[in-house]
N, C-alpha and C positions, 0 to 999 in steps of 0.2 A: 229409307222410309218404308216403311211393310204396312202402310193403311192402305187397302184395296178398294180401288171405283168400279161401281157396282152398274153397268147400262140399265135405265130405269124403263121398264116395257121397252128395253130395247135405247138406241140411240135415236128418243122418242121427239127431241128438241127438231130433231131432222129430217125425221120420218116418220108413219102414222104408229102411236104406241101398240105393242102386241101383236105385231105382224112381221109377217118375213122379213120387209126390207130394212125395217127397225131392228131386228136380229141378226142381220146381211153386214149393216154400216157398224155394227157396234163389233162383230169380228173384223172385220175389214180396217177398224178405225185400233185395233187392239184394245178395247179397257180390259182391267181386269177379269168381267165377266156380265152376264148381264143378267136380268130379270125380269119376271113375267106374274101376270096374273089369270089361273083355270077355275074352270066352271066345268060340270058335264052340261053335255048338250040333253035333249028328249030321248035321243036315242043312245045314252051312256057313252058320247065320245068326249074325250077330256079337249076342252080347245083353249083359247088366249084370248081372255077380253079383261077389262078392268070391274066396266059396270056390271048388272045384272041382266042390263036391253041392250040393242045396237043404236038406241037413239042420238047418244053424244056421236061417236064413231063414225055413222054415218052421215054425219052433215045436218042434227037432229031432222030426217026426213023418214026412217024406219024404225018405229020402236018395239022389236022383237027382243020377248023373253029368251034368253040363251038356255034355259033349263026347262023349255017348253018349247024347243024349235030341232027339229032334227038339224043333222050339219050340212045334210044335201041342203036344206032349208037358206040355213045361215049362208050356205055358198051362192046365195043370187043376192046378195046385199054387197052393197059398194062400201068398206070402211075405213078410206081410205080420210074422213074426216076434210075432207074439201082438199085437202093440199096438194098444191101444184107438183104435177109430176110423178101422181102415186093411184092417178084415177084407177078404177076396178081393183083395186087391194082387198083383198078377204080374209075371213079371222079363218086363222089356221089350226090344224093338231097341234096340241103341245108335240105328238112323237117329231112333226116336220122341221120344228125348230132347232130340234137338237144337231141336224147338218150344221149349223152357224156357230157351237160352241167350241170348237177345237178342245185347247186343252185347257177351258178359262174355268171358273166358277158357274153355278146356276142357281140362282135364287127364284125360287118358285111357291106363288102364293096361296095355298088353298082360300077362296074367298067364302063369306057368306057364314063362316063356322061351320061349312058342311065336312062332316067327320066320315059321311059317306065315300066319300070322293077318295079318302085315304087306302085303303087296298088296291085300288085302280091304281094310283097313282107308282104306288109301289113296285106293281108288278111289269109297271112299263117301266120304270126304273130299272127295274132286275134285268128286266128284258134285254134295254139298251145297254147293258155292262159299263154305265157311267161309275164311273170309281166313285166312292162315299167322300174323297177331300172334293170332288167337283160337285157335289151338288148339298143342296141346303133347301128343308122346305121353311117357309115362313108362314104365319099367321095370328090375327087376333084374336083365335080362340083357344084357348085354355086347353079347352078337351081335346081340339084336332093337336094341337102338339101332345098331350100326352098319347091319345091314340095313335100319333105317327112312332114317337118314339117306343112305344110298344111291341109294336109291330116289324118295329124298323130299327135295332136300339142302335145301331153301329154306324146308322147315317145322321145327320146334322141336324139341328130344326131350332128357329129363334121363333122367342115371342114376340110380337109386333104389338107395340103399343103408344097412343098418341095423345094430343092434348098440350094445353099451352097453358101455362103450367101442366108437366105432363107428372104422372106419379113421382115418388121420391124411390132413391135408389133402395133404401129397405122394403119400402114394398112392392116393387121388379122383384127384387131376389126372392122375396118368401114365395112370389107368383110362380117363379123360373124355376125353384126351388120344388111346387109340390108338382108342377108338371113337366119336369124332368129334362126341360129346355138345357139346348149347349149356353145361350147366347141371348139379348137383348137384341130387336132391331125397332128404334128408338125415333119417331119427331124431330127434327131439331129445336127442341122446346129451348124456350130463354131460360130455363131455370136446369140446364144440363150445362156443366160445367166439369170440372177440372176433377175435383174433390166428387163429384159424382160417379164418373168413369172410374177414379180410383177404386170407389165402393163396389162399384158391377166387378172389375179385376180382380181384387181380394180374395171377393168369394168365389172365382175362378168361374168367371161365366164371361164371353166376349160382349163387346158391345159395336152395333154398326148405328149410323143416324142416316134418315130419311128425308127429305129429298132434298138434296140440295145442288144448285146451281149457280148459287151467287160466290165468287171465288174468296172473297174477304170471310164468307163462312165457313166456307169449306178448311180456310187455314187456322181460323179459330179451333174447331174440332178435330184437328189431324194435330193443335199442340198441346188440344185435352188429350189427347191417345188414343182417339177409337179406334177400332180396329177395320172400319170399314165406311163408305159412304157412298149410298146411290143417290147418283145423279141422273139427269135429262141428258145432260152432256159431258157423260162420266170421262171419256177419250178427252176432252177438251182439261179438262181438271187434272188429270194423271198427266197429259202433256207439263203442265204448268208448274207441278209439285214434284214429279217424281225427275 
């Protein structure tokens, strides 16, 4: 079976999402790889958070702008989301996470459509001599994937797009198609099916689907063919499948 489980902010079911121990348990647990979502902070450091505040994360008790908070700032905030056994957890560097990837995949989200972010992101990239088959950026905007792949034409980048009913396979491709995307990273919409996937492979673009953790759907999608599936509890799915 070659469909890859993708740790979703990490082996997030188990630990606080987009934080070290979340990236600790998901090498630790071996999935295929995992994934994260960055924001710059106030003071241009790229760090790991989902939302755009720390309001969920932290227990909704502190709701600071990540993109108006320095990271010394963000570093007195607890994000640890209430869970037992993870108290004083803090949102970290994207570069700190990269100790927990071995030799797996990295799905990394620019959020927000900020097209800024892209050269930063890059050049910690270069920096870190991550091979181009280990990492993948993702995002829902248009322009940041084509500005990545511009910039970047030799590394990976899918467009993320959602919706239930989510778009139809032709217009993914003509999308994927003018900005220069490898790959689809997909909803698991009720109207993604067999003959869908087919249409995304044809015209030679991958397809991954988003989130999932319920395991009767996870084998739904792994006998349409995608190529990829992040989970909560991607370790726990790859046990069961692969």
């Amino acid at each position: 079976m070659s469909v890859k489980f993708i740790s979703h902010r990490g082996e997030s079911l188990d630990a606080p999402e987009n934080t070290l121990p979340a990236f600790a348990l998901s090498l630790e647990r071996q999935s295929d790889g995992m994934e994260c979502d960055i924001y710059f902070t106030a003071d241009g450091k790229i760090v790991c958070n989902h939302d755009g505040n720390t309001f969920r994360v932290s227990g909704e008790k502190v709701n600071a702008e990540i993109n108006a908070t320095t990271f010394e700032d963000l570093q007195k905030i607890d994000v640890s989301n209430n869970i037992a056994g993870f108290r004083n957890t803090r949102i970290p560097l994207w570069t700190d996470t990269l100790q927990y990837l071995g030799d797996r995949e990295y799905y990394v989200e620019i959020k927000r459509g900020d097209v800024s972010v892209v050269p930063e992101l890059i050049r910690l990239i270069e920096e870190s001599k991550i091979p181009a088959e280990q990492f993948t950026m993702i995002s829902f905007g248009d322009e940041v994937v084509k500005a990545y792949k511009e910039a970047a034409p030799q590394r990976r980048a899918l467009l993320l797009i959602s919706g239930n009913p989510t778009v139809t396979a032709e217009e993914a491709i003509a999308r994927m198609q003018a900005c220069k995307a490898d790959g689809l990273d997909l909803n698991g919409a009720d109207n993604v099916d067999k003959a869908y996937v087919e249409k995304i492979h044809a015209a030679g673009f991958t397809i991954d689907i988003w989130t999932v953790d319920d395991p009767e759907k996870a084998k739904r999608f792994i006998d349409y063919g995608v190529d990829g599936i992040t989970s909560d509890c991607a370790a726990k799915l790859k046990n069961m499948f692969v």
